[in-house]
C-alpha positions in Angstrom: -4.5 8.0 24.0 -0.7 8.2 22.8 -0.3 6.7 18.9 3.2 5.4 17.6 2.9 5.7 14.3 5.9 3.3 12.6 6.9 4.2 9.1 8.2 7.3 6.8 6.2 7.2 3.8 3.6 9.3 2.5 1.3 6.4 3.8 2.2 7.3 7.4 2.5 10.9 6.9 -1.4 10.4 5.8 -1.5 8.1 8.8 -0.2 11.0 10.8 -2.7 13.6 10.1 -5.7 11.6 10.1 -5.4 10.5 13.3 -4.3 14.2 14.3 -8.1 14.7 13.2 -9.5 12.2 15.4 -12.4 13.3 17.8 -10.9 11.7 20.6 -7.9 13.8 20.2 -4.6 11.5 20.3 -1.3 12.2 21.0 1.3 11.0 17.6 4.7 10.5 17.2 6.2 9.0 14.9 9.4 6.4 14.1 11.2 6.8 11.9 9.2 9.7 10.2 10.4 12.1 7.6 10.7 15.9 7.5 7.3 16.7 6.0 5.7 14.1 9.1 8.4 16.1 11.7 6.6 19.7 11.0 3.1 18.0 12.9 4.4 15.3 15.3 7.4 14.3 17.2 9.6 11.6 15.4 12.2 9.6 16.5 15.0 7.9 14.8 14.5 4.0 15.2 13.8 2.5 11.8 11.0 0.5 10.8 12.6 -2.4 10.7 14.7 -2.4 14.0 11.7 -4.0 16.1 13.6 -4.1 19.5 14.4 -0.4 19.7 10.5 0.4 18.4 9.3 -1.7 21.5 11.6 0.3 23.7 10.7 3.5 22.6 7.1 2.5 22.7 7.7 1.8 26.3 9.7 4.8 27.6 7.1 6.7 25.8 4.1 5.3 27.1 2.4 4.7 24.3 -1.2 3.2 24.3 -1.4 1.9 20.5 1.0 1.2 18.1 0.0 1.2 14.3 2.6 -0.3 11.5 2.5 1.3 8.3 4.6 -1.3 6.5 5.0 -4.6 5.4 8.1 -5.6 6.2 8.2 -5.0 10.1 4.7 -7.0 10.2 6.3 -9.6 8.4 9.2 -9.4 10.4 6.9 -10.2 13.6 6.7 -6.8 15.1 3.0 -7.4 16.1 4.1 -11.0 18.3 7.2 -9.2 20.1 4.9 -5.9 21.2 2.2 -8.3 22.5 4.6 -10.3 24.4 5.8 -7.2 25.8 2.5 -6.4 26.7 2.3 -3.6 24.5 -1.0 -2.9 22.4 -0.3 -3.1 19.0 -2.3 -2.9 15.4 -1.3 -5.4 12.5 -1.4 -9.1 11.4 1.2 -11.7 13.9 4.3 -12.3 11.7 2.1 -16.3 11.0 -0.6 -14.1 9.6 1.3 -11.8 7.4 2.7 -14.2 5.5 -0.1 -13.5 3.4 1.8 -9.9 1.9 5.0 -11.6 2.6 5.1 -15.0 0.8 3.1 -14.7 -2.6 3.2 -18.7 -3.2 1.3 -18.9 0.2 -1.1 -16.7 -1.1 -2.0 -18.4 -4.2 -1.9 -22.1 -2.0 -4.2 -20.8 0.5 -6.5 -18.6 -1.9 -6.9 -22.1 -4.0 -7.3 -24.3 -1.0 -10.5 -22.0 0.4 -11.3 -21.5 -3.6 -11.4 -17.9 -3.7 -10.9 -16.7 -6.9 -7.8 -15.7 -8.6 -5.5 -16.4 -11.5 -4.4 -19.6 -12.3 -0.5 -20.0 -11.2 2.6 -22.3 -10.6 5.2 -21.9 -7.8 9.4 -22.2 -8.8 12.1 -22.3 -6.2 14.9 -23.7 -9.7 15.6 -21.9 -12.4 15.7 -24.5 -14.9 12.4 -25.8 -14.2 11.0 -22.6 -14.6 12.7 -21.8 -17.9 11.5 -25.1 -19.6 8.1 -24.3 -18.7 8.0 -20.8 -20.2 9.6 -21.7 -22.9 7.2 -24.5 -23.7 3.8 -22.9 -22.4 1.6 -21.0 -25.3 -0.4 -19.0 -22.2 1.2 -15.6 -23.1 0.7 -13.3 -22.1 1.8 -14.0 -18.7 2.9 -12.7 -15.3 6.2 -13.8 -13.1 6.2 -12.2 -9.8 8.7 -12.5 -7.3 7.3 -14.6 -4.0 8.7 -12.4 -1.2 8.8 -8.9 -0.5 10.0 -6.3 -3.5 8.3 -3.1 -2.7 5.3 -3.3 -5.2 8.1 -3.7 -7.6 8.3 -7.3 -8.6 5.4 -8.0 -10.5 6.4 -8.4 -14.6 4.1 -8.7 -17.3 5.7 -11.1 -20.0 4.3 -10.9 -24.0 6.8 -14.0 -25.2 9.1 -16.6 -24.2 11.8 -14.1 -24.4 10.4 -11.2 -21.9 9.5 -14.4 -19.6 12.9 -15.9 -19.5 15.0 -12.1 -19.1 12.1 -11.9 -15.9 12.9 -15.0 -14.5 16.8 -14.6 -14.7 16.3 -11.4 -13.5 14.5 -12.5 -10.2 16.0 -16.0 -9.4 19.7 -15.8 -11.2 20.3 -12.1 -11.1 18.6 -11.4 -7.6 17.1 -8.3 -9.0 15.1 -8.1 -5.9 17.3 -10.1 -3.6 15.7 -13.0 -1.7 12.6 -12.2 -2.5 13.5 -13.7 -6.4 14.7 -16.9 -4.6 11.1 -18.4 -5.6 8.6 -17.4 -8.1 5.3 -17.3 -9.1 3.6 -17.6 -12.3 0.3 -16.8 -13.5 -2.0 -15.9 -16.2 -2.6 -12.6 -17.3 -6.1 -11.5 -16.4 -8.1 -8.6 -18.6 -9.6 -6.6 -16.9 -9.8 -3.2 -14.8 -7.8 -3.0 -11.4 -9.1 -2.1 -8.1 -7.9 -2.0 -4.6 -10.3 -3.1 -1.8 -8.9 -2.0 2.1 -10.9 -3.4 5.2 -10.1 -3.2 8.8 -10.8 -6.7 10.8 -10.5 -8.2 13.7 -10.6 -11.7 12.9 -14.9 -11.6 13.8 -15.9 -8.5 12.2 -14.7 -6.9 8.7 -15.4 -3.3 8.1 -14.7 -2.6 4.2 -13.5 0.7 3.4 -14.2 2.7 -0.1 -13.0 1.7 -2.7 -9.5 3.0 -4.6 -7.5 2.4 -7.5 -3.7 2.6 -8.0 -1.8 3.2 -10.6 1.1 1.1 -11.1 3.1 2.0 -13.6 5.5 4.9 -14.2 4.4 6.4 -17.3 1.2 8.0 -18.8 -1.2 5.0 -20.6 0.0 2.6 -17.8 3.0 1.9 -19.5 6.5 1.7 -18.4 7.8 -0.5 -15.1 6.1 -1.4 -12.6 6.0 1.0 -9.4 5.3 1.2 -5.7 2.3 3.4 -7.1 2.6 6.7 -8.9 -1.5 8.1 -8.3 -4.6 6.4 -6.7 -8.2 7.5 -6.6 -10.9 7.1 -4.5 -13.8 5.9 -4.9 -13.5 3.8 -8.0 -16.5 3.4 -10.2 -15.4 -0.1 -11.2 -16.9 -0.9 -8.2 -20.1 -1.1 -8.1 -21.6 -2.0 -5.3 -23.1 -5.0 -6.1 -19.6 -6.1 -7.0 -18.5 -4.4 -3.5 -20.9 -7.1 -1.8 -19.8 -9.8 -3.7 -16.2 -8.7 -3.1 -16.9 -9.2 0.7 -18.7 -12.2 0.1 -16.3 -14.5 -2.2 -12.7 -13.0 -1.1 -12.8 -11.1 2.0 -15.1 -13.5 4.6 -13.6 -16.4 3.0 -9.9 -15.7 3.8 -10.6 -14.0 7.2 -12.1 -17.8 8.1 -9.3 -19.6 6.0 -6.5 -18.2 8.0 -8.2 -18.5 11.0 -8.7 -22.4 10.3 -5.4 -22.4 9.9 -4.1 -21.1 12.9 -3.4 -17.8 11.3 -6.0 -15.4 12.8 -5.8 -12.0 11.1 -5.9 -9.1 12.6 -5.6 -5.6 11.2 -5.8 -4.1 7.2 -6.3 -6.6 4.8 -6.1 -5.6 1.1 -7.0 -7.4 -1.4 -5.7 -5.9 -5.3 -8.3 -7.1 -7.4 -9.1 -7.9 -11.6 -12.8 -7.0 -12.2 -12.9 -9.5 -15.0 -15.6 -10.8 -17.2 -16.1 -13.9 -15.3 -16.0 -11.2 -12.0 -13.3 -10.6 -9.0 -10.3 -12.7 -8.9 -7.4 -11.3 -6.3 -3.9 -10.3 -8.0 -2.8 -10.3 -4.7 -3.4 -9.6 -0.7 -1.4 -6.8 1.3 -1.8 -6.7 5.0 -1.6 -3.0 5.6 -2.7 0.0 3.8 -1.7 0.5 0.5 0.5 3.5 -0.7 -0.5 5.7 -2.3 -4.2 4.5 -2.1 -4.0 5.3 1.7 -3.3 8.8 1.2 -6.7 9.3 -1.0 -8.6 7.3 1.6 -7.5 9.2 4.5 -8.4 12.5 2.5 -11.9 11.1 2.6 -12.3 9.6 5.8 -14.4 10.9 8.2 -15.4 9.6 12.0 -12.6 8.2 14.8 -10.2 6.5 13.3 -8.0 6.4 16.0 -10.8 5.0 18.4 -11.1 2.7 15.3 -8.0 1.3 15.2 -7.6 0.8 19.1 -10.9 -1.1 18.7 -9.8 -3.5 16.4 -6.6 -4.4 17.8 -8.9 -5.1 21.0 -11.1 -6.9 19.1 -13.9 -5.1 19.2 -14.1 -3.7 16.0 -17.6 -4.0 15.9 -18.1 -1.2 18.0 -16.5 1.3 15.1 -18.3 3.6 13.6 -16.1 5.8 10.3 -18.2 7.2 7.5 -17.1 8.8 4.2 -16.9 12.2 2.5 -18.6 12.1 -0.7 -16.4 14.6 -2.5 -13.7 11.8 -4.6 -9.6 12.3 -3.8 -7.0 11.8 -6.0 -3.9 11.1 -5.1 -1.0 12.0 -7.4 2.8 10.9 -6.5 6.0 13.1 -7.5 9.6 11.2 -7.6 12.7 11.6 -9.0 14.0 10.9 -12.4 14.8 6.9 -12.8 12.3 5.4 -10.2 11.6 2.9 -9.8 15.5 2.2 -10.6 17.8 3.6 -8.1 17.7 7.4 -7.5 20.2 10.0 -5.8 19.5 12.3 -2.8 20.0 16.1 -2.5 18.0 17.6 -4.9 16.5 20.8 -4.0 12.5 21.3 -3.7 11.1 24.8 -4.0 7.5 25.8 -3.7 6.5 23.4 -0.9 5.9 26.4 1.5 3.9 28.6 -1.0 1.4 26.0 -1.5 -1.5 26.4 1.0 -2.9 23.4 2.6 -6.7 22.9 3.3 -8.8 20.3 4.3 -9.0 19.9 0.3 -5.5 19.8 -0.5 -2.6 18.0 1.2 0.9 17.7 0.5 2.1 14.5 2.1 5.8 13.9 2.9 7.4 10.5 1.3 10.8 11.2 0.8 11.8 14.4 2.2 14.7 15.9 4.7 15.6 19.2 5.7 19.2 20.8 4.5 19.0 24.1 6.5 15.9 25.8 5.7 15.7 24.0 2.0 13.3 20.9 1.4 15.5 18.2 -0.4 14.2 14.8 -1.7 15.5 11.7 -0.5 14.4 9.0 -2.4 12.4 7.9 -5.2 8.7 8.8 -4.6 8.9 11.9 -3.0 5.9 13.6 -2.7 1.9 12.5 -2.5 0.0 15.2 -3.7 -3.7 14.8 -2.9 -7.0 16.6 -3.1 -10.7 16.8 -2.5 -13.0 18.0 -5.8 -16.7 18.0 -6.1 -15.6 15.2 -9.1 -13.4 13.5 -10.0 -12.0 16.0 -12.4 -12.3 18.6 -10.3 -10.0 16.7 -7.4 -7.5 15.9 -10.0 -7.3 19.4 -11.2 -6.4 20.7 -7.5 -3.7 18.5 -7.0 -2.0 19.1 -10.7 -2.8 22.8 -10.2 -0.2 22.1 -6.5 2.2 20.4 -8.1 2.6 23.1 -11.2 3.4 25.5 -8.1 6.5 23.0 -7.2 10.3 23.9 -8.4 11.7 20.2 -8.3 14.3 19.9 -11.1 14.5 16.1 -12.1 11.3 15.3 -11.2 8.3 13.6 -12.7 4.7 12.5 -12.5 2.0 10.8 -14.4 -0.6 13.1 -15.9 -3.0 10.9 -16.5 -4.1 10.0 -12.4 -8.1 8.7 -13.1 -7.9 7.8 -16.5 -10.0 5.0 -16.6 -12.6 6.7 -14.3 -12.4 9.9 -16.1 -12.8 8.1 -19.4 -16.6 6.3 -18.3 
C-alpha cells in the first residue's frame, strides 16, 4: 500500500513514522512535508491547501490512501474532489467538516441532539455583540472566533472591557481574518481539559487514549492562547467510567446527528472536552488529529495503523484492531520567541543530530528547513519533543533532558508539560 501523507507539521511528521511502523509495511510520501519529515520519506512540494495539484500528484504516484493531517484542506473539500476522482481518501466530506470549521454550527447542532456543552450565543454585528457584553454579568466568559484560526482564536474574557477589546479584535480588527467575521460566545466552564480522539466510520467508533493539551504559552497556563505547546497521554482526568460516558453522551450522539442530517462523518473526530462538576460538556469538536496531542498518541500506539486507517475510509472500521503501550508520552513543543504572534525564519538550530532517537524518544519536525548542512526554524512551533517513561515523570524527564541538548537561540518552551497530572 502507498500512503500520501498531506501536511508539514509535527502532527504529520508523527503521522509519518507511525505508519513507517506499520506491520503491513506501507510505502509514505509526503506533501508538502518539512525537512525533519524529508530525512524518512519522499516529499513533494504541493501545499496543503492546493487540492487540485494534491489529487494529481496522488494520481501520477499511484497512491492507494490518502490521509489529511489538517483542517483546512478537509474543510476546503479535499475529501469530495479525491472521491470523485476515484481516489481513496481518509477524512470528513467538506458537509461534514463543518463541524471544525464553523464553530456556531457546532454549538447549533450539539444543542439540537442535546449533547452537552456550554451555554452560548452566535454574532455576525458588532454592535449587537458589544451591547450584550456590556450588559451581561456572566463573566467570566469566552468569545471565540466561528471559523478557522489555528487553535488560536479562543479568548477568555474577566470584564466587560477584555470582552469588548476581543470582540473588536475578531469582528472589527480581523485579527484572524474571516474567521472573526462571526462569533461565538459562551460561558466559562471550571473544570480540567481533556482531549478525546476516535477513528469512525460513520457505523463504528473506535476511541483512542486519552490526551491532554496544553494551550497556553507560558508555565501555570497563563499567557495567549496557542496551537498547543505540550500534550500528554493518557490523562488521569479520565477515568474510565467517564471514558464510557464520554462515548456514550457526545461521541455516538453526534456520529448519529450528522448522519440525520445528511452529514455522515467519516474519519478523526475530536472532541476537546471540560470534565466539570456536573460531568463532560465539549469546548469544541476537531475533525482530524490534534497537534500536539497526535504526536504523544502516536508515541504510544501500537498495532496497524495504516491497515487501520484504509479500513475506515472503506468503511470497515470494525475490522481494526490498534492496542496501546502502557508506558505514558509526553509531548513537549519548542517555538520561537513571540508565538503565537508572528515570528521570523532563519534562526539556526544546533544539537538536533547529537540527540539519539529511540523508540522512547522522538524529535518531530514542525517547522524546520535545511540551509546547507544547518537545521533552521521556519516558523512558530518548531519542534515536538516527545518521549516514552515508565511514568509520567519519568517521560517528561526524557524529553526535557532532549531539549537541554538543543542550541536554539530565541527559543522557548513551557516547563511545566503534565502539571495537572503530575500534581494528583
Amino acid at each position: 500500500m502507498k500512503i500520501l501523507v498531506v501536511g508539514g507539521g509535527g502532527r504529520e511528521h508523527a503521522l509519518v513514522w507511525r505508519l513507517k511502523q506499520s506491520p503491513s509495511e506501507p510505502e509514505v510520501i509526503c506533501a508538502p512535508g518539512n525537512a525533519g519529515i524529508a530525512r524518512e520519506v519522499p516529499c513533494f512540494d504541493v501545499a496543503a491547501t492546493d487540492l487540485e495539484s494534491l489529487a494529481e500528484l496522488a494520481r501520477k504516484q499511484k497512491v492507494d490512501l490518502t490521509v489529511v493531517g489538517p483542517e483546512a484542506p478537509l474543510c476546503a473539500g479535499i475529501v469530495d474532489l479525491f472521491q470523485a476522482r476515484g481516489l481513496k481518501i481518509f477524512g470528513p466530506s467538506k458537509a461534514a467538516a463543518l463541524l471544525e470549521g464553523d464553530k456556531a454550527f457546532a454549538k447549533e447542532i450539539m444543542s439540537r441532539h442535546s449533547i452537552p456543552t456550554a451555554g452560548h450565543r452566535t454574532f455576525s454585528e458588532l454592535n449587537a455583540a458589544l451591547i450584550w457584553a456590556r450588559e451581561t454579568v456572566d463573566y467570566p466568559l469566552v468569545v471565540k472566533a466561528a471559523g478557522l484560526a489555528a487553535g488560536k482564536g479562543v479568548v477568555i474574557c474577566r470584564n466587560p472591557e477584555e470582552a469588548e477589546e476581543a470582540i473588536r479584535s475578531m469582528m472589527e480588527d480581523q485579527a484572524f481574518g474571516s474567521a472573526g467575521q462571526r462569533i461565538v460566545i459562551e460561558d466559562f466552564l471550571v473544570g480540567e481539559e481533556a482531549s478525546i480522539i476516535a477513528l469512525t466510520d460513520g457505523k463504528t467508533i473506535l476511541v483512542m487514549e486519552s490526551s491532554q493539551d496544553h494551550k497556553r504559552a507560558f508555565d501555570g497556563d497563563e499567557g495567549p492562547n496557542t496551537g498547543g505547546m505540550g500534550a500528554y497521554s493518557p490523562a488521569p482526568v479520565v477515568t474510565e467510567k467517564l471514558q464510557s460516558q464520554i462515548e456514550r453522551e457526545v461521541l455516538v450522539p453526534i456520529v448519529h446527528a450528522l448522519k440525520h442530517e445528511g452529514r455522515p462523518f467519516s474519519g478523526v473526530l475530536y472532541a476537546g472536552l471540560m470534565m466539570t462538576q456536573k460531568g463532560p460538556r465539549v469546548l469544541e469538536f476537531n475533525v482530524r488529529f490534534g497537534d500536539p496531542e497526535c504526536e504523544a498518541l502516536m508515541m504510544r500506539l501500537r498495532g496497524d495503523l495504516a491497515q487501520a486507517l484504509a479500513l475506515c475510509a472503506e468503511g470497515r472500521l470494525d475490522e481494526a484492531d490498534l492496542s496501546w503501550s502502557e508506558e505514558p508520552a509526553v509531548t513537549v513543543v519548542v517555538a520561537q520567541e513571540g508565538y503565537p504572534g508572528a515570528v521570523g525564519s532563519g534562526r539556526p538550530i544546533w544539537g538536533l543530530d547529537e540527540v539519539e532517537e529511540s523508540d522512547d524518544l522522538r524529535i518531530f519536525h514542525a517547522a524546520t528547513r535545511r540551509q546547507g548542512s544547518d537545521w533552521i526554524a521556519s516558523g512558530g512551533r518548531v519542534l515536538a519533543v516527545t518521549a516514552l517513561g515508565t511514568d509520567l515523570a519519568g517521560a517528561r524527564d526524557k524529553a526535557y533532558a532532549a531539549i537541554d541538548r538543543l542550541r536554539f537561540p530565541g527559543s522557548f518552551c513551557r516547563r511545566d508539560i503534565g502539571h495537572r497530572a503530575l500534581g494528583r
